[in-house]
C-alpha positions in Angstrom: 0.9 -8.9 -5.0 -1.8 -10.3 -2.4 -1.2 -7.0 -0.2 -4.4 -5.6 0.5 -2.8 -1.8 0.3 -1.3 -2.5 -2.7 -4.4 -3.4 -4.0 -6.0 -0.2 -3.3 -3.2 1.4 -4.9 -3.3 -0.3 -7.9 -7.2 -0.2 -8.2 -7.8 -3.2 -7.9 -10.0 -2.8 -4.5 -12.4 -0.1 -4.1 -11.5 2.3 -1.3 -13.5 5.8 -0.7 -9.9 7.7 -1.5 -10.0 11.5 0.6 -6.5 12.4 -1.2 -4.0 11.4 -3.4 -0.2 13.0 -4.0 2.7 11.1 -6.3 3.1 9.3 -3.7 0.6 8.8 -0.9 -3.0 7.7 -0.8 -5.5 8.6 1.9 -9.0 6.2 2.5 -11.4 6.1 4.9 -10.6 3.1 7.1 -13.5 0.7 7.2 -13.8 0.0 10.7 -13.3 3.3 11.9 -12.5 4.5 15.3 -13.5 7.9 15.8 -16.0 10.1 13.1 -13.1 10.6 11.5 -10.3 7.9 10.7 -8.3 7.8 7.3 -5.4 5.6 6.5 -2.4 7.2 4.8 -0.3 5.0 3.1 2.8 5.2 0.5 2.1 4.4 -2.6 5.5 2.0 -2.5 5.0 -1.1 -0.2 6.9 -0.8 2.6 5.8 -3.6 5.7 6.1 -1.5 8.4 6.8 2.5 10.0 9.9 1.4 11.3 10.6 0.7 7.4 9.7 4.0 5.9 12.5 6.4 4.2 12.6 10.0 6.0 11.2 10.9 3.1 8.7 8.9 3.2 7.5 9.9 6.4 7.8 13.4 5.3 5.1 12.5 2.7 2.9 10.8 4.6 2.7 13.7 7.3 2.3 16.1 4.7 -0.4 13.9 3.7 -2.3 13.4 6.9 -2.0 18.1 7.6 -4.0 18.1 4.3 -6.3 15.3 5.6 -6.9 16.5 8.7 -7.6 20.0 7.2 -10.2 18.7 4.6 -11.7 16.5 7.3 -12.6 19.8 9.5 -10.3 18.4 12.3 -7.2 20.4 12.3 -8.3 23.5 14.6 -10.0 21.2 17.5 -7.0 18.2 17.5 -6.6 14.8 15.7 -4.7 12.0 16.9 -2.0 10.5 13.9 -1.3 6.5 15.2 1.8 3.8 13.6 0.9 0.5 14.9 4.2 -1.6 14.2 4.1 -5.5 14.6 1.3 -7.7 15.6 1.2 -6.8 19.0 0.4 -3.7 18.2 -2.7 -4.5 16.3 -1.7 -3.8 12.8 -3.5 -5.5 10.9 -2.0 -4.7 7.1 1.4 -5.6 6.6 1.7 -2.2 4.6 2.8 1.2 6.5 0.1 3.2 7.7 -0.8 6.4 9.2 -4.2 6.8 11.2 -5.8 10.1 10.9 -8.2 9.8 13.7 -10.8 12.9 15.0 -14.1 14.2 15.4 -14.5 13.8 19.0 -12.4 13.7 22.1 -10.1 11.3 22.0 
C-alpha cells in the first residue's frame, strides 16, 4: 500500500512513535504546529474521520488523553484537530487526530 500512514504502521517509514495500543499509533508530526503536535492514527486504514467506527474514535481519544498526559499538556489545555477533505488541509488520506499544545493556542 503507497499510504504513507500505513507505512509507518507497518515499519516501513521511520516515525519518532510517543505511543502505541492494539490499535492506535501516536508520532510526532514533522512539521509541527505548536511545541507539541502528535498524530494519532488507527492502525486500520481508514481515508478519513468521517470514516472512523465509534469505536474507533473511542480508541483514538483514549489515545490522544494518554498523549496529552505523557506530553505534560493535559493540566494547562491541548487542542485535538480532524481535518476532513482537501479543503481542510489534510494532507494524508489516512484518519488522523492532532494532539496539539505547549503554548497558547
Amino acid at each position: 500500500m503507497s499510504c504513507l500512514f500505513c507505512r509507518i504502521v507497518d515499519g516501513e517509514i521511520p516515525a519518532t512513535v510517543v505511543h502505541e495500543t492494539k490499535t492506535t499509533v501516536a508520532f510526532r508530526d514533522i512539521r509541527p504546529k505548536a511545541p507539541v503536535h502528535v498524530l494519532v492514527i488507527p492502525r486500520e486504514h481508514v481515508p478519513n474521520a468521517v470514516d472512523l467506527t465509534g469505536e474507533q474514535l473511542g480508541d483514538l481519544f483514549a489515545a490522544a488523553k494518554e498523549v496529552a498526559e505523557a506530553e505534560g499538556v493535559s493540566e494547562t489545555g491541548y487542542r485535538l484537530v480532524f481535518n476532513t477533505g482537501p479543503d481542510s488541509g489534510q494532507e494524508v488520506f489516512h484518519a488522523h487526530l492532532h494532539v496539539l499544545g505547549g503554548r497558547k493556542l
